[in-house]
C-alpha positions in Angstrom: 0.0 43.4 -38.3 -2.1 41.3 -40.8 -5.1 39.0 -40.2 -2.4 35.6 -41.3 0.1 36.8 -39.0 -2.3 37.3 -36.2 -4.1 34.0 -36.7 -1.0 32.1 -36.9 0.8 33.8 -33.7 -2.5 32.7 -32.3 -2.5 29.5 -33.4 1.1 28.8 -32.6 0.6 30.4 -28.7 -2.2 28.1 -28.0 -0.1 24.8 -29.2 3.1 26.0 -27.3 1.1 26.5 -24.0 1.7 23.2 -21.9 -1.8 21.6 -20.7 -2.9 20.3 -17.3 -3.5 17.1 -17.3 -4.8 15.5 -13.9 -2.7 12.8 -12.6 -4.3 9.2 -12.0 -4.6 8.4 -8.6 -2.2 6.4 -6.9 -2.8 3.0 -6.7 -3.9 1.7 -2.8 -1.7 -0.7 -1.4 -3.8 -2.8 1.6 -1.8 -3.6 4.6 -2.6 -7.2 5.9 -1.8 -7.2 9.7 -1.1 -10.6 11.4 -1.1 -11.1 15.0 1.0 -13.6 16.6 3.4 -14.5 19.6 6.7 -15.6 17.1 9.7 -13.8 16.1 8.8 -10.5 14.1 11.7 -11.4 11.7 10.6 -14.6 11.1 6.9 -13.2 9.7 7.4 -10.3 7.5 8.6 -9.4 3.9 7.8 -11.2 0.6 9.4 -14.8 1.4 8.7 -14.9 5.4 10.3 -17.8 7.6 7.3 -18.8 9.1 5.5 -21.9 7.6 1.6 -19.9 8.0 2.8 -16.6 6.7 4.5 -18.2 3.9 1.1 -19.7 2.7 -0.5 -17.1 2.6 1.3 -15.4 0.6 1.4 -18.0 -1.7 -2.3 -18.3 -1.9 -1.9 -14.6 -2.3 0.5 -15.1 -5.1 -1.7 -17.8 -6.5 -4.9 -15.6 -7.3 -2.7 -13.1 -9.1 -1.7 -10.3 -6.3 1.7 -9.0 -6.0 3.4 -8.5 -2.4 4.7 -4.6 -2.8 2.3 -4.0 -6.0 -1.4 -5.1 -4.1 -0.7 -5.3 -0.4 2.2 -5.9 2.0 2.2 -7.7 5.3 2.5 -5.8 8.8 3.2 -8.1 12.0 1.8 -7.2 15.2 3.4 -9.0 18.0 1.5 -9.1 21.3 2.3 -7.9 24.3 5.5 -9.9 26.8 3.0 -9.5 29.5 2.7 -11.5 33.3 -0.1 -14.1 34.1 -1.8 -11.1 35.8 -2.2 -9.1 32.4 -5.0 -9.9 30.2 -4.3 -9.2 26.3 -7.0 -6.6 25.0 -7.1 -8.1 21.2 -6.9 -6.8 19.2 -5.9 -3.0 20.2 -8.1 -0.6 20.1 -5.8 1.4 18.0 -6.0 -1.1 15.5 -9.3 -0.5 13.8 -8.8 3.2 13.1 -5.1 2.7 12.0 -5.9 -0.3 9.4 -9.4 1.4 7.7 
């Protein structure tokens, strides 16, 4: 084998070989968790029913973020509970989960 054949097998072996490129990281989406005594239905998704939820998502939408893109909305309802039961909020699970 000559020296131009060698240097050009070389040459075309080391432009054929795919590279690794890293990936960039995915983009966080923050969950905003609102606690209430309404109707679940009523408080969730991009356009919610409810007039409090619905602007604040418009002030949301208003400084630029994008409900799905930047954050999305979880609703937490409380606890149906008697007059003996006192409400612990919010849960304890709810620091760890939401960090």
């Amino acid at each position: 084998m000559d020296r131009r054949a060698f240097i050009g097998s070389l040459a075309l072996g080391t432009l054929a070989v795919p590279r690794a490129v890293p990936a960039q990281p995915a983009r966080k989406i923050y969950r905003i968790a609102t606690l209430g005594l309404g109707v679940t239905s009523d408080m969730v998704g991009p356009q919610p029913r409810n007039p409090s939820h619905n602007a604040l998502l418009r002030g949301l939408r208003e400084l630029g973020y994008v409900y799905g893109e930047h954050f999305v909305t979880e609703h937490l309802a409380a606890p149906k509970a008697g007059p003996s039961a006192t409400p612990a909020w919010p849960p304890s699970w709810s620091v760890s989960r939401w960090t």
